[in-house]
PAZA-615894 format. One record per residue (C-alpha): residue number from 1; residue in three letters; x negated, z, y. Coordinates in steps of 0.1 Angstrom, whole numbers, plus 5000, padded with zeros to 4 digits. Last residue first. Example, Ala and Ser with C-alpha at 12.3 -4.5 7.8 and 13.67 -1.06 7.14 Angstrom:
residues 2
<r vovex="2" nupa="SER" px="4863" pz="5071" py="4989"/>
<r vovex="1" nupa="ALA" px="4877" pz="5078" py="4955"/>
This chain:
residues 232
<r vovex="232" nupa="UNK" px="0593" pz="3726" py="9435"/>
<r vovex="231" nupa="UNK" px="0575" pz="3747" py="9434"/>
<r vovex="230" nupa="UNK" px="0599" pz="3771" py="9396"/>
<r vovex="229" nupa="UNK" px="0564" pz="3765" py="9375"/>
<r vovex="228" nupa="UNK" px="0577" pz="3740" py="9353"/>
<r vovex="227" nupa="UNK" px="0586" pz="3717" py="9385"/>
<r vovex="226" nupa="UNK" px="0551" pz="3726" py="9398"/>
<r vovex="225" nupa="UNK" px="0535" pz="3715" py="9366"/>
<r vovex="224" nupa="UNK" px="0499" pz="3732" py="9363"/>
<r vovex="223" nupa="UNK" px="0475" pz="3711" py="9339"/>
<r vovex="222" nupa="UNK" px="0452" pz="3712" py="9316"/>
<r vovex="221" nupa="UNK" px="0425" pz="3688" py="9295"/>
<r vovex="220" nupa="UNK" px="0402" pz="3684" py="9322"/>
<r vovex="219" nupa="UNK" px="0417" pz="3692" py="9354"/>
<r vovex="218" nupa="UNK" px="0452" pz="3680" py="9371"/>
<r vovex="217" nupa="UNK" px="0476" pz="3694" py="9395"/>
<r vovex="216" nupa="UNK" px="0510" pz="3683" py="9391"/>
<r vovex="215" nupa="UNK" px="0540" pz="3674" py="9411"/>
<r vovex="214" nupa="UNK" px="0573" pz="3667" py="9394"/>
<r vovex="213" nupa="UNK" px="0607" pz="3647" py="9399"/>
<r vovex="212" nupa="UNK" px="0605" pz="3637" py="9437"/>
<r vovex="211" nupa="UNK" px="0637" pz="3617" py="9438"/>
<r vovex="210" nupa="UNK" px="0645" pz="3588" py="9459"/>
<r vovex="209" nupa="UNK" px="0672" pz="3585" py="9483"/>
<r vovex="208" nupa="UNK" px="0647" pz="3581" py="9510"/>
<r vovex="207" nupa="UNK" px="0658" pz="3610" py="9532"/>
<r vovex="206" nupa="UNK" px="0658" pz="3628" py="9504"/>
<r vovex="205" nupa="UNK" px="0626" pz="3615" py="9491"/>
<r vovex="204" nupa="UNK" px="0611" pz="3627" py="9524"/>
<r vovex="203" nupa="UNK" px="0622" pz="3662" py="9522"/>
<r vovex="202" nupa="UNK" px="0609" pz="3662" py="9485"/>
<r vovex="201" nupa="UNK" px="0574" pz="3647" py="9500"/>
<r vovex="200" nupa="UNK" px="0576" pz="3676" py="9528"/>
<r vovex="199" nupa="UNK" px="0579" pz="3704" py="9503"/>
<r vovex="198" nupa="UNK" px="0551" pz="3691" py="9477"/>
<r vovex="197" nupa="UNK" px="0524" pz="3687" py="9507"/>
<r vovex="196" nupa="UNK" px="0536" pz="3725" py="9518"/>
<r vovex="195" nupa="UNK" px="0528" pz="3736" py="9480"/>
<r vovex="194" nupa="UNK" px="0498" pz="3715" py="9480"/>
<r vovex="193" nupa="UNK" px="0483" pz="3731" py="9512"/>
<r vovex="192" nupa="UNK" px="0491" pz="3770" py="9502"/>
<r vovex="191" nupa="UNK" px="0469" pz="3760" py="9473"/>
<r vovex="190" nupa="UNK" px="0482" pz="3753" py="9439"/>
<r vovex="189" nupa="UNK" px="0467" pz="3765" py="9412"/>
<r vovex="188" nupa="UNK" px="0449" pz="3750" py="9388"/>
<r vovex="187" nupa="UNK" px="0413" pz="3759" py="9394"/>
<r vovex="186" nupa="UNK" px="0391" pz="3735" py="9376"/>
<r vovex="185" nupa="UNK" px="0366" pz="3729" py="9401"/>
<r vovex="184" nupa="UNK" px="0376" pz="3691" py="9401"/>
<r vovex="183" nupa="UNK" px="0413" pz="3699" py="9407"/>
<r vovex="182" nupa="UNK" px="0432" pz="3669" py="9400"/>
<r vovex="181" nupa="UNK" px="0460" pz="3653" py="9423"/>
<r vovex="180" nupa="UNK" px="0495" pz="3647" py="9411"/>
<r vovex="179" nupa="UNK" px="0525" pz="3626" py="9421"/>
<r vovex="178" nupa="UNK" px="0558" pz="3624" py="9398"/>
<r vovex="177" nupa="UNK" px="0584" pz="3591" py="9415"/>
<r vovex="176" nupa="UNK" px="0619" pz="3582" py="9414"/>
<r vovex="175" nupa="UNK" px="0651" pz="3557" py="9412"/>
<r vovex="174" nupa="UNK" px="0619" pz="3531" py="9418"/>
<r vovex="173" nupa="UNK" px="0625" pz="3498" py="9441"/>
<r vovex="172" nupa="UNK" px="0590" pz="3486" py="9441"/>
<r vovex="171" nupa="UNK" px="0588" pz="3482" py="9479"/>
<r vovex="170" nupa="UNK" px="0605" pz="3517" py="9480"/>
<r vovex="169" nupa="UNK" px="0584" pz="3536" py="9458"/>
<r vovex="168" nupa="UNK" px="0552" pz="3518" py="9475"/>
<r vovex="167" nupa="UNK" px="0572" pz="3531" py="9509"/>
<r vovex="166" nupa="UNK" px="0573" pz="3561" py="9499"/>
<r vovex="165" nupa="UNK" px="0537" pz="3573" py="9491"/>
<r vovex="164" nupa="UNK" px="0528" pz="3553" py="9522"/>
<r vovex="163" nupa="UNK" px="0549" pz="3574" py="9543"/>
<r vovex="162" nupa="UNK" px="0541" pz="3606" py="9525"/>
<r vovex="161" nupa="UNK" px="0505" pz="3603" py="9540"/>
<r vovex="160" nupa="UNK" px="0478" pz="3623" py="9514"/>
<r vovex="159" nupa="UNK" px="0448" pz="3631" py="9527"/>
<r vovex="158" nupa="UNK" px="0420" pz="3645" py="9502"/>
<r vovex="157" nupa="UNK" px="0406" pz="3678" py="9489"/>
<r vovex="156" nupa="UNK" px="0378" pz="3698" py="9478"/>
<r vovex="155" nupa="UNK" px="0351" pz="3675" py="9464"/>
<r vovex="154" nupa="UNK" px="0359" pz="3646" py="9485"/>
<r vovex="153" nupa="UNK" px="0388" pz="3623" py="9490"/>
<r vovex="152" nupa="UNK" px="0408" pz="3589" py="9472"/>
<r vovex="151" nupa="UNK" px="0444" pz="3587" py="9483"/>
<r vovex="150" nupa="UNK" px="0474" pz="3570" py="9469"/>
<r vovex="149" nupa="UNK" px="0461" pz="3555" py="9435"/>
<r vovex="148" nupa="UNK" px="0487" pz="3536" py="9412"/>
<r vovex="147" nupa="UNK" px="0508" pz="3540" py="9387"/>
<r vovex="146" nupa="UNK" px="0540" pz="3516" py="9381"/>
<r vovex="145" nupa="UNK" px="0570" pz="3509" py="9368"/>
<r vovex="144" nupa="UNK" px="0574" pz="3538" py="9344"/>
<r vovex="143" nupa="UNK" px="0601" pz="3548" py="9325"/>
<r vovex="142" nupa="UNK" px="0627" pz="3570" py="9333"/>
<r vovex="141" nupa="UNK" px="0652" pz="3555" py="9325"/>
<r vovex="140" nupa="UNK" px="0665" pz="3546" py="9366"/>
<r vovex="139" nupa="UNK" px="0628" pz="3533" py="9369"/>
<r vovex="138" nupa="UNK" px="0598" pz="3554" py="9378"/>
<r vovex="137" nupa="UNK" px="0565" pz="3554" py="9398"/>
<r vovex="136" nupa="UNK" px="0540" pz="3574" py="9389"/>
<r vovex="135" nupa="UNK" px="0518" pz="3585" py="9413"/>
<r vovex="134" nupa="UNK" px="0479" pz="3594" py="9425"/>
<r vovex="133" nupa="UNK" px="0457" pz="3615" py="9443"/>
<r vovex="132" nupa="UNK" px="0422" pz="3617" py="9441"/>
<r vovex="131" nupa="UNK" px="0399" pz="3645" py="9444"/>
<r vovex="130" nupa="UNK" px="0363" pz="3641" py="9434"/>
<r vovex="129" nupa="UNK" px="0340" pz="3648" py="9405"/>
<r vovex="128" nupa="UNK" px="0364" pz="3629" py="9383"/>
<r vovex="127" nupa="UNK" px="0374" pz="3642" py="9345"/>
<r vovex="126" nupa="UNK" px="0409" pz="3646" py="9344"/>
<r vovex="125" nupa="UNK" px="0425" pz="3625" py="9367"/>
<r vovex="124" nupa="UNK" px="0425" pz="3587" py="9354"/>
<r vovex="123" nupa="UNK" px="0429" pz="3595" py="9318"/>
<r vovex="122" nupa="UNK" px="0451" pz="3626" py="9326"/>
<r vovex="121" nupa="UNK" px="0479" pz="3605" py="9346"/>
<r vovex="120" nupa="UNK" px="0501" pz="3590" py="9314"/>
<r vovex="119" nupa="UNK" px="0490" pz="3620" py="9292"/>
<r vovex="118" nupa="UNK" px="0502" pz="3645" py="9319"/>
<r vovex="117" nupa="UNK" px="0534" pz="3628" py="9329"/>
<r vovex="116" nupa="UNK" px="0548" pz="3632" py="9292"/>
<r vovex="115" nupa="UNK" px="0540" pz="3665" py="9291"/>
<r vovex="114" nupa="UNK" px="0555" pz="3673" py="9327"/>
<r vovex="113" nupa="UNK" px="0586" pz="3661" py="9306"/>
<r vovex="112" nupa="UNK" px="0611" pz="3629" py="9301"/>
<r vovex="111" nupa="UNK" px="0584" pz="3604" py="9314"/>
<r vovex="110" nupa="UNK" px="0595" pz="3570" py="9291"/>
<r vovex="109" nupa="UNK" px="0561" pz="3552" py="9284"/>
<r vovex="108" nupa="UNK" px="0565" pz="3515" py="9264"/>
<r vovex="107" nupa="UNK" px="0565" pz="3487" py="9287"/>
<r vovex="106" nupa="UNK" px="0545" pz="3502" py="9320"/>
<r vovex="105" nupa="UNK" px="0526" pz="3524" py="9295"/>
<r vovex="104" nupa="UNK" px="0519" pz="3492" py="9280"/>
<r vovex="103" nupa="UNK" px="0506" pz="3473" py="9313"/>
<r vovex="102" nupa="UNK" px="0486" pz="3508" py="9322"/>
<r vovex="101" nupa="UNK" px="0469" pz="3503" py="9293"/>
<r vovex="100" nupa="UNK" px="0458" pz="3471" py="9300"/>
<r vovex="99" nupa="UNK" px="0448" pz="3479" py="9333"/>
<r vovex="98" nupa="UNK" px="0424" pz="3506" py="9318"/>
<r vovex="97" nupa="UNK" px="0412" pz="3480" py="9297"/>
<r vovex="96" nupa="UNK" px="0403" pz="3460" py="9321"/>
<r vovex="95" nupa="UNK" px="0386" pz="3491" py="9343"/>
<r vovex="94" nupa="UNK" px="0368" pz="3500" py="9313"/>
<r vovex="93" nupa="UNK" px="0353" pz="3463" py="9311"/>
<r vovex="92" nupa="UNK" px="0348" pz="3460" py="9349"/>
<r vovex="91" nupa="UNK" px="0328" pz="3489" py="9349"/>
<r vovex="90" nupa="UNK" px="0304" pz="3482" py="9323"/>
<r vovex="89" nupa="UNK" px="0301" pz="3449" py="9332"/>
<r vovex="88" nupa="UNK" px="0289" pz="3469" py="9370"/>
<r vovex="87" nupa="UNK" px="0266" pz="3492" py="9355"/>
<r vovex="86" nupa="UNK" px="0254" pz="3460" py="9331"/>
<r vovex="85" nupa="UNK" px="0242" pz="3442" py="9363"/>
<r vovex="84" nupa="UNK" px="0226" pz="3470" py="9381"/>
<r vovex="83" nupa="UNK" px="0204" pz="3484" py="9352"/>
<r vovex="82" nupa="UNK" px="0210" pz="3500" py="9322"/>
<r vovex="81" nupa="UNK" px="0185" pz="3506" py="9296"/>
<r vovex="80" nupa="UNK" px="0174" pz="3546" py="9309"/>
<r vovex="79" nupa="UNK" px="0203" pz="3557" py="9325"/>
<r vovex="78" nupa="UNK" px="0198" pz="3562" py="9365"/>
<r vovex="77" nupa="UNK" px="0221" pz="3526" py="9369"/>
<r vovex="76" nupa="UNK" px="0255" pz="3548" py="9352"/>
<r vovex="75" nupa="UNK" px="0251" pz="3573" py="9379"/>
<r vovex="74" nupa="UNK" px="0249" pz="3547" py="9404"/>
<r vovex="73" nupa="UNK" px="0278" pz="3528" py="9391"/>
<r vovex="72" nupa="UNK" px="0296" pz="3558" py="9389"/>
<r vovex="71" nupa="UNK" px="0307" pz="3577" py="9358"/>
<r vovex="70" nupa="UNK" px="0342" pz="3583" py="9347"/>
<r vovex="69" nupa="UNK" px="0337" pz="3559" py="9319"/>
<r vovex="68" nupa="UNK" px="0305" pz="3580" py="9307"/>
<r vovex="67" nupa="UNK" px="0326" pz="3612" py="9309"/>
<r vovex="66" nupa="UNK" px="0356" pz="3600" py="9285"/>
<r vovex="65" nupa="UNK" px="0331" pz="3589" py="9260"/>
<r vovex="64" nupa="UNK" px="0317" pz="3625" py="9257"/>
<r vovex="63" nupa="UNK" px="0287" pz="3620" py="9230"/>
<r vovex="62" nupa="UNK" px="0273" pz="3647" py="9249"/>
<r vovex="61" nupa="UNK" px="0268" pz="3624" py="9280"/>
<r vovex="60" nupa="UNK" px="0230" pz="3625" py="9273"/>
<r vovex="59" nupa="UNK" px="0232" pz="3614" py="9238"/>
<r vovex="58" nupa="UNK" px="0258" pz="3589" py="9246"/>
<r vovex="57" nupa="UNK" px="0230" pz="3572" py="9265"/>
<r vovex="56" nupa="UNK" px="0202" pz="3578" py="9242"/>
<r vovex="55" nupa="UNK" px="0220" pz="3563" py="9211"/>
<r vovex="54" nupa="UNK" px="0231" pz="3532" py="9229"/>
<r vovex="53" nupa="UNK" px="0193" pz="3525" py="9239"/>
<r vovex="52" nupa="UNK" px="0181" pz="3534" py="9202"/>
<r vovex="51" nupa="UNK" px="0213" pz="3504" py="9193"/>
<r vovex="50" nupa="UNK" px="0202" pz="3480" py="9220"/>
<r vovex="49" nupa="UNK" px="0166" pz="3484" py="9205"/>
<r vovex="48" nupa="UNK" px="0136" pz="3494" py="9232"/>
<r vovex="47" nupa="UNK" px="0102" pz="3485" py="9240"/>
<r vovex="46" nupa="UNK" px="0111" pz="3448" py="9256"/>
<r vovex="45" nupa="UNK" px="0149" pz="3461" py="9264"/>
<r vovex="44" nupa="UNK" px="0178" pz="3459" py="9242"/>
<r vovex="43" nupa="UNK" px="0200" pz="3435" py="9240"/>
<r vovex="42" nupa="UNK" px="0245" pz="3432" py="9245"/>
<r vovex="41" nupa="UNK" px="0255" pz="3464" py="9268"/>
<r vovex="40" nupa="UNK" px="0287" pz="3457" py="9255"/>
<r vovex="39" nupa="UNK" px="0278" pz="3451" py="9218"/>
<r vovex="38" nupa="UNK" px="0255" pz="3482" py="9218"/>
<r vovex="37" nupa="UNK" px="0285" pz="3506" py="9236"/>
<r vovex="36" nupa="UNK" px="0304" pz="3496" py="9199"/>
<r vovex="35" nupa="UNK" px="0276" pz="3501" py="9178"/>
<r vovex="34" nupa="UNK" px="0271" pz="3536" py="9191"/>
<r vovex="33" nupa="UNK" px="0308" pz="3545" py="9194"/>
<r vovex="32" nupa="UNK" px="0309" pz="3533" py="9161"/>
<r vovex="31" nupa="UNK" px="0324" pz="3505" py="9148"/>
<r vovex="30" nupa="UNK" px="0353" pz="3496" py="9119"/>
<r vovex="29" nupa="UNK" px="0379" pz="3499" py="9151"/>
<r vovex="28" nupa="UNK" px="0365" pz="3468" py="9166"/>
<r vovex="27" nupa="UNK" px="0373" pz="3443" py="9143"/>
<r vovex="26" nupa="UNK" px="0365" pz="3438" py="9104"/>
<r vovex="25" nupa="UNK" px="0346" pz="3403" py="9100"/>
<r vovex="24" nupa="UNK" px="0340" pz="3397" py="9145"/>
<r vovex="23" nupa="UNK" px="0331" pz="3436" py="9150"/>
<r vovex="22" nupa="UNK" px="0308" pz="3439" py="9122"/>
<r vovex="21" nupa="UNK" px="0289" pz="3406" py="9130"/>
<r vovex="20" nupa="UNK" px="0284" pz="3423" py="9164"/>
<r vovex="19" nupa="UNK" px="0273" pz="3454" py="9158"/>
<r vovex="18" nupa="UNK" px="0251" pz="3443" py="9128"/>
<r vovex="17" nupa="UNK" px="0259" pz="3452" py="9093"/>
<r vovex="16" nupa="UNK" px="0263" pz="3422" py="9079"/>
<r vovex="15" nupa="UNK" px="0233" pz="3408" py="9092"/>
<r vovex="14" nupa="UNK" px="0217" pz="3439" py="9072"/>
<r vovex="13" nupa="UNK" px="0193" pz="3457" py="9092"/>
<r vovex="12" nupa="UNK" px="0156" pz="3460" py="9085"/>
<r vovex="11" nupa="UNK" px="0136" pz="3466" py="9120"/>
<r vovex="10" nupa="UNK" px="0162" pz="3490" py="9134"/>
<r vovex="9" nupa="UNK" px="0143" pz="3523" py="9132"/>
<r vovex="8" nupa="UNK" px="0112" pz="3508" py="9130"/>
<r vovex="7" nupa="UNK" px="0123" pz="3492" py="9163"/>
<r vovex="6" nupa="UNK" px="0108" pz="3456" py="9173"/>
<r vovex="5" nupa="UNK" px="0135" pz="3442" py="9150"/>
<r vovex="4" nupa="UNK" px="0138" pz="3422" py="9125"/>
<r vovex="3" nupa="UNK" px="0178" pz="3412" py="9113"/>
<r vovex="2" nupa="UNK" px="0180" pz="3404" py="9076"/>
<r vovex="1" nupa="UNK" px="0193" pz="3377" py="9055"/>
């Protein structure tokens, strides 16, 4: 039995070897990243096959997966094939998963080095046009309790008020906490404004009997550590 489609392309397609039928006999990891974006934007259009539509929009992301999750919902509704309704699926699915891999780093993720902090912040800092600032949260061993968003700014910088930073540690009784904001221009190092932010947070997690561990600046794939770099 065969699948026809309006798509030369796609017109004579194996049942077998449709995204979804794939999916449900092997599971997810026997699909591209074509057939996998097909199943969740689920039909094509009128001139268009989910699977051409897939193509087109990994084509223009450079088959980047990392920047089409970092995308806006408007950026995501100017793709040809995607309107309002699958922009905002679209988001909720990544931000599911992105929840469920923050409940396993939760379980599983012991911070021992900057290393360690930079794989467990990366996928939420690396590739945003903006600044945003965020922290891990950890427990007596190290691992982590939580990670969450402080601030969310512009291009250049954002606010960050040590009191809320603290008081999240506090509320979720953590032995001690890594922060780090991403550079969007890719500069990673630390402005005269960081370096005084840094100063001020350890002086509050004195007072607060819990210890700032690390502070890094984020972009891409590389980071600056200010404990590694003798900041802190």
């Amino acid at each position: 039995m065969v699948a026809i489609t309006q798509n030369p392309k796609w017109r004579w397609v194996a049942m077998e070897d449709r995204p979804r039928e794939k999916l449900t006999k092997n599971g997810p990891v026997s699909l591209t990243n074509v057939e996998l974006l097909a199943v969740l934007l689920g039909t094509g259009t009128s001139s268009d096959h989910v699977m051409d539509i897939a193509e087109s929009i990994l084509s223009a992301v450079d088959n980047d997966i990392g920047r089409l999750v970092a995308m806006s919902i408007e950026d995501l509704k100017s793709m040809h094939g995607i309107g309002h309704a699958r922009a905002v699926r679209f988001k909720a699915v990544m931000e599911f998963a992105r929840r469920a891999q923050l409940e396993k780093a939760k379980r599983d993720l012991k911070i021992v080095t900057s290393k360690d902090a930079f794989r467990a912040l990366a996928p939420d800092l690396g590739d945003l046009p903006h600044e945003e600032f965020w922290m891990l949260l950890l427990n007596q061993r190290s691992k982590v309790i939580d990670k969450m968003v402080v601030s969310r700014g512009g291009i250049a910088s954002t606010i960050v008020d040590p009191r809320i930073v603290y008081s999240k540690a506090i509320e979720l009784k953590a032995s001690s906490l890594i922060v780090a904001h991403n550079h969007p221009s890719g500069n990673l190092n630390p402005s005269q404004a960081d370096i005084d932010l840094t100063k001020k947070l350890v002086a509050v997690g004195k007072i607060a009997d819990i210890q700032l561990v690390d502070h890094l600046i984020i972009s891409g794939n590389n980071y600056c550590s200010f404990a590694d770099s003798g900041l802190m």
